[in-house]
N, C-alpha and C positions, 0 to 999 in steps of 0.2 A: 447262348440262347438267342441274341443279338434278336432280332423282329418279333419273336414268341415271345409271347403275354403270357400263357394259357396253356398251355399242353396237357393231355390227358392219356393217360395211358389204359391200355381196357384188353379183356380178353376173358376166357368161360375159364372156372378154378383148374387150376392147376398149371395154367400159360405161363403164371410170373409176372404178373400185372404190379402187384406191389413193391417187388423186390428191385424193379428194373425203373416204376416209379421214384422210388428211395434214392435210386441209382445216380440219378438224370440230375434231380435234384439237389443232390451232393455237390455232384461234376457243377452242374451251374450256377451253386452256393444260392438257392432260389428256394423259397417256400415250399413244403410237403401239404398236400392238403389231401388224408387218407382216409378212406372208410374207416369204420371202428365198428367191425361185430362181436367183440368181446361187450359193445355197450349195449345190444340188441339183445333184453332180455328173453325171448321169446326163440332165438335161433336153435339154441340145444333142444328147445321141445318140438320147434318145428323138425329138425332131422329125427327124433323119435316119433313122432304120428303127426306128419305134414298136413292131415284134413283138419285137424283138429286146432292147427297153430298159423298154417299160411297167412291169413288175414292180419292176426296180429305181430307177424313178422315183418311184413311188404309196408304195414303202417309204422313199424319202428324205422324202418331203413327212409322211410318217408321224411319221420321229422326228423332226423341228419341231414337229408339231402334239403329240404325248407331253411332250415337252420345256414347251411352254407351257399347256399343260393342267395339268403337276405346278406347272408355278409359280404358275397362277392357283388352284390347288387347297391347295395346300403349299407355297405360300412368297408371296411380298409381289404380285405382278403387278398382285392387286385390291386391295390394301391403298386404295390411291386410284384416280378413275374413268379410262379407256380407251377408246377407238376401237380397234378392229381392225380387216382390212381381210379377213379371212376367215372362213367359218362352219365348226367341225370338224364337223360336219353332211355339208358337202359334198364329203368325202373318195371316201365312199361313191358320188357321185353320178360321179365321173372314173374310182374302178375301173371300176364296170360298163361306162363307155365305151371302157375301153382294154384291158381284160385278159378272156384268155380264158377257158371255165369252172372248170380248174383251177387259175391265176393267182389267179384268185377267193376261191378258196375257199380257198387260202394266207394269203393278205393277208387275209380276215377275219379267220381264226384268230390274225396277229398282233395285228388292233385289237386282239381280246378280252383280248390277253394285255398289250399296251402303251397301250393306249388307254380304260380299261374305261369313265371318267366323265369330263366335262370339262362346267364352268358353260353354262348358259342364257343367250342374251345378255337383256337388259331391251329390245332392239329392235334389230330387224334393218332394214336399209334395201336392198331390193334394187332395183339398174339395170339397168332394160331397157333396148333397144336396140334399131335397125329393123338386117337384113344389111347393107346400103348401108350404115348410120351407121357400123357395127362395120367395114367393109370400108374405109371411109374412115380412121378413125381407126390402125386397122389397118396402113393403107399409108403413114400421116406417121411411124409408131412404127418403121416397119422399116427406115425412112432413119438411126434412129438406134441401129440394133441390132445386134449380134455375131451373135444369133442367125439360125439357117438360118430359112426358112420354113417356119410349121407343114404339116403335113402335108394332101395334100389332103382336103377335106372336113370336117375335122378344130373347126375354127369353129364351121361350123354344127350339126355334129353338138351340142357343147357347150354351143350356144346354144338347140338344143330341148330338150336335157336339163334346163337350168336352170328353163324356162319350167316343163316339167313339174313339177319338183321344185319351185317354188316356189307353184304352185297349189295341191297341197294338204299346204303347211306350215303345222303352228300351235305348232311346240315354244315360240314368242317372237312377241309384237308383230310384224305387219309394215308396212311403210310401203313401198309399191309405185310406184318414179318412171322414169317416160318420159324419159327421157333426148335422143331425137331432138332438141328446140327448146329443152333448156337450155346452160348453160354452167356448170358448177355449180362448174369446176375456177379459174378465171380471174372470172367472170360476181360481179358484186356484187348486183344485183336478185335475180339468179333464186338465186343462194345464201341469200338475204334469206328469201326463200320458201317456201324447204327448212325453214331454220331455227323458221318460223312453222308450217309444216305437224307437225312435229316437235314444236313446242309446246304445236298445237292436236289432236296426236293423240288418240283416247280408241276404245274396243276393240281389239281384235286384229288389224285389217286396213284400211292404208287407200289412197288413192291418192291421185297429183299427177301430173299430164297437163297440162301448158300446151304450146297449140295456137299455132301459126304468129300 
């Protein structure tokens, strides 16, 4: 990890944001610092009737994200380096998708008041994904889940939103990987790769696309 503090790993469900998090983290004997929505009690009802739950979901994932912001801010989180497997960046990017105008403008008002600052990662690693890929992996995950099905459209929706949002980010380093033809989770080459990409980064943006 040698220069990285901070690395976060990010991408719309089904990229392998977590698993490739865990990954990194192992490999650099460094801190896991993970969502947790099994603790968001409000998730299973928001994917059964999202009008009705949105607000009190985005405000659960909220104080997680306040909670590890103070710690990385005000107490030890950074002391030593970290993987994360989320960007508080991206909070922002799920209200707009799920909550109304007013909903909205609620939930800002709490960022402002719970969430004012939280660190810059030193490099973000965002996973793309093709629908199919994300539909696939999608459909292995929900053989092993509690949870209902998300809501229709709900996927894609999230998955343009990231693309967008991640085109014109420059808060941190990006390293932009295609996910379709890796195996980054399992895969010892193609993690090999990562890792070299990662080592041989230099400016603010780069990519890894390996082709069939």
């Amino acid at each position: 990890m040698s220069h990285l503090r901070y690395v976060v790993v990010e991408g719309p469900i089904g990229a392998g944001k977590s698993q490739l998090a865990r990954r990194l983290a192992d490999h650099w004997s460094v801190r896991l610092l993970a969502e947790a929505p099994e603790q968001n009690p409000f998730l299973e009802r928001f994917y059964r009737q999202p009008p009705y739950h949105a607000l009190a979901t985005q405000l659960s994932f909220l104080m997680q994200r306040a909670d590890a912001a103070h710690g990385m801010l005000h107490g030890d989180l950074l002391a030593t380096p970290l993987v994360s497997d989320f960007l508080f960046d991206k909070d922002e990017l799920f209200a707009c998708k799920t909550l109304d105008a007013d909903e909205l403008a609620i939930y800002r008002r709490v960022v402002q008041r719970f969430l004012p600052e939280y660190p810059v990662p030193d490099l973000v690693i965002y996973l793309q994904a093709s629908a199919s890929t994300v539909a696939d992996r999608l459909a292995a995950r929900a053989a092993n889940s509690a949870l209902p099905p998300m809501p229709e459209g709900y996927v894609q929706r999230m998955h343009e939103a990231y693309s967008a949002f991640f085109h014109g980010y420059e808060a941190a380093p990006l390293l932009i990987v295609n996910t379709d033809n890796l195996d980054l989770v399992e895969g010892t080459e193609d993690f090999e790769l990562l890792l070299r990409c990662i080592t041989e980064m230099r400016g603010q943006r780069s990519y890894f696309n390996k082709g069939l």
